[in-house]
C-alpha positions, 0 to 999 in steps of 0.5 A, a space after each residue: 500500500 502506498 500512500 497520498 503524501 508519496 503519490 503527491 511527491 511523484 516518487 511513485 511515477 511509472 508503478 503499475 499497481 496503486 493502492 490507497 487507503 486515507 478515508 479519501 474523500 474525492 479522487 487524487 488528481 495526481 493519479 492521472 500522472 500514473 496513467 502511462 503505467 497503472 494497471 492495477 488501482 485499489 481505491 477501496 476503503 475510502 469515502 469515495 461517492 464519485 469519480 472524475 468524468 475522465 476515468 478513460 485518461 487512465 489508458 492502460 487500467 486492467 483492474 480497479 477496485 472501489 469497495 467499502 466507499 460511499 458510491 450510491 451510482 455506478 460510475 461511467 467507464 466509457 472509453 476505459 478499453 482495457 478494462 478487464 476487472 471492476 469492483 464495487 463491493 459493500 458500497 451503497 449503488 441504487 442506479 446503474 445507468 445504460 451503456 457506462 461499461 466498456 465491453 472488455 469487462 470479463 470481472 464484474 464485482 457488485 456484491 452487497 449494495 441496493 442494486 433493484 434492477 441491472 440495465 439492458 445494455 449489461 447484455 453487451 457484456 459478452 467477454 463477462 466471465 464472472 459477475 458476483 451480485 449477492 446481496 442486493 434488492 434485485 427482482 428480475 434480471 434483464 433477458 438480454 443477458 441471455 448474450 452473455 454466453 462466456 458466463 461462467 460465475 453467477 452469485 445471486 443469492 441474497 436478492 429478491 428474485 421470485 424465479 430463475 429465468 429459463 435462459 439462464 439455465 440454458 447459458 453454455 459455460 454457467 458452471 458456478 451458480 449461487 441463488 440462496 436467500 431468494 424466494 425461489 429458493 427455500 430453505 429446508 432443514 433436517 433434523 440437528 441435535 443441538 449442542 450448549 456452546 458451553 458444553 464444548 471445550 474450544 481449543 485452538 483456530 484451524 481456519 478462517 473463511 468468509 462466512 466464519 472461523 473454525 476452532 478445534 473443540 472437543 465434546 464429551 458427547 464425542 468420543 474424539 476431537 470435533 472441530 467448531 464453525 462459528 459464523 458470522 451472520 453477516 452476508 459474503 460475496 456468496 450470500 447469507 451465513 445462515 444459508 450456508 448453515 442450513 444448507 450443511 445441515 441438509 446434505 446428510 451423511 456421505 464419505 465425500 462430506 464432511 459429517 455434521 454433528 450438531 448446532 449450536 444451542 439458543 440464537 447467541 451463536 450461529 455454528 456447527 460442530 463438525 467432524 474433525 479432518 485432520 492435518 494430513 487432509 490439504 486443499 487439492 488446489 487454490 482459488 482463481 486469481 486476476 489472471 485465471 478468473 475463474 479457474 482455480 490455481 496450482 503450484 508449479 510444482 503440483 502434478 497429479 496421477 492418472 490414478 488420483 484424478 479418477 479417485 477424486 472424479 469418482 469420489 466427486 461424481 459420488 458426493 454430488 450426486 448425493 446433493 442433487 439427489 436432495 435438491 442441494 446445489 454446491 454451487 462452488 465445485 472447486 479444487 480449492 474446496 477439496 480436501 485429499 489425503 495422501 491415499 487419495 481420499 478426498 472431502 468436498 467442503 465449503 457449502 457457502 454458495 449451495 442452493 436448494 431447488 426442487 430435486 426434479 430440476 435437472 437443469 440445475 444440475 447440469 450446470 454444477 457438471 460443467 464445473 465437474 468437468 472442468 475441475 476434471 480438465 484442470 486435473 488432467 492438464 497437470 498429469 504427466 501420462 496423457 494415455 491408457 484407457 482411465 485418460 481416455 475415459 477421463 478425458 472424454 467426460 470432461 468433453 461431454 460435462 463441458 459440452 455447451 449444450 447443457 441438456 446433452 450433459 450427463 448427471 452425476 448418477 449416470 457418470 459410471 465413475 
């Protein structure tokens, strides 16, 4: 992070990436002496409600980020060309005019503001891969994004939407789709035992995520370590903390899921107490960065066998049809929300975009298997033997998983994994 008083001396000329954070009230002039270099600029967490009519002098901006400000209109960004990224996460925006964004946007972030409607011209967004919109007032969508064929991430959960629009589900690359907290999704619940918080003894923190932290505990109920999510109850870039709760608390039992034991007792907490995984369990693979969008990442050095893809496709495959089989869509099929030993074992974790739907609705489930198959294609892009008949038949899944014509994809059950 960088600061105004340096920007102002000029001994950041020529930086491509700038971030400030001094509870900014206007935009920095000085920013436009930057403009034959910056690529990257992170406004967020200032007091910021509008920008310079100018924004386009900034030729060479990939990635602007203005979240946590005060802006209650969506800023114009006509001429800004090589705008690939833009965020305005947790501000306040009601209003989002007709053609304001270049068409070169591939990442838009709008979570949590007063969105009611987006404007037609959103259609023209074709290059749109990732749109996060949880969290506002929404009630429809315009059917013209329909032309948004390249998307592939859709976050709509805490809106007010009373149906999904039939085009959506047809969309040939939706892979990620998260519309908990509407009307058309309604929560349901199994029965929990219920636990007294201090009934537990809460040892040391294990993680942290969006929707909380989880702590190891330990109950006398158990004959062995549990661990403890306590949520935050506020809303995430996926939707309502509550939601994910109550959609752990549904999936039921499977060797591919992480066991539910009980809830938290009272409304003073939100939390679950889990089945402890231990320390020889790692993420199979890292969120998606700036560049990968919305494929998920690897180390360089990661490379899989022909026998722990198809271990991790079976026990995938496996999970989720169990899910689809009660109506619960993960929503974010990933590596990075996979947890595997080192015999192959895997754990699909992390239920904070699931949504439920009502079990006949196919179509939903044809979505999550695109994001089967490319959690596929991802794994065999890093196995050394790209031959023998498991390749094969690996490969040829991931073709019909992917195929843009969702009704041609197979369900989970009939993978014969």
């Amino acid at each position: 992070m960088q600061t105004l008083a340096q920007l102002r001396s000029g001994e950041l000329k020529g930086i491509k990436q700038l971030t400030l954070s001094e509870n900014l009230t206007s935009f920095p002039e000085e920013i436009f002496e930057l403009a034959e270099s910056l690529e990257i600029l992170d406004l967020s967490n200032n007091l910021l409600s509008s920008l310079p009519e100018d924004i386009h002098k900034l030729s060479k901006l990939r990635i602007a980020f203005f979240s946590n400000n005060r802006f209650t209109h969506l800023p114009s960004f006509k001429g800004c060309d090589t705008l690939t990224m833009l965020g305005f996460k947790a501000n306040q925006i009601e209003t989002f005019d007709e053609e304001i964004l270049p068409h070169s946007i591939n990442w838009l972030i709008l979570t949590d503001n007063r969105l009611t409607y987006l404007p037609r011209s959103i259609g023209k967004l074709t290059k749109l891969q990732k749109f996060p919109l949880a969290g506002n007032q929404l009630t429809t969508l315009p059917a013209e994004m329909a032309s948004c064929r390249n998307l592939e991430l859709l976050r709509l959960s805490a809106n007010c939407l009373e149906t999904i629009p039939s085009w959506l589900l047809s969309l040939p690359k939706l892979s990620w789709l998260a519309f908990s907290g509407n009307p058309c999704s309604s929560a349901r619940q199994y029965p929990l035992e219920e636990i007294a918080y201090e009934a537990l003894e809460v040892k040391e923190r294990l993680g942290a995520g969006a929707s909380g932290e989880i702590f190891k505990a330990y109950s006398s109920r158990h004959a062995h370590d549990t661990a403890l999510k306590i949520f935050k109850g506020s809303i995430t870039s996926d939707g309502y903390a509550h939601d994910e709760m109550n959609a752990c608390m549904s999936v039921g039992e499977h060797p591919n899921l992480i066991k539910v034991l009980a809830k938290l007792a009272g409304e003073e907490r939100l939390g679950l107490l889990l089945e402890y995984i231990p320390e020889v369990y790692r993420n199979l693979g890292f969120p998606p960065d700036f560049e990968s969008c919305t494929r998920d990442t690897f180390t360089k050095e990661t490379s899989f066998s022909i026998e722990t893809v198809y271990a991790v496709a079976k026990a995938i495959a496996s999970a989720s049809a169990h899910l689809h089989s009660r109506g619960v869509m993960h929503g974010d099929l990933y590596a990075h929300n996979i947890l595997i030993n080192d015999k192959d074992h895997c754990y699909l974790g992390d239920f904070g975009a699931a949504s439920f739907y009502e079990p006949h609705r196919k179509e939903f489930e044809r979505i999550e298997v695109r994001a089967f198959g490319c959690l596929i294609e991802d794994m065999l892009s890093l196995c050394p033997a790209k031959e023998g008949d498991i390749y094969e038949r690996l490969d040829q899944l991931k073709e019909q998983c992917m195929n843009e014509n969702v009704e041609e994809r197979p369900l989970f059950s009939e993978m014969g994994l």
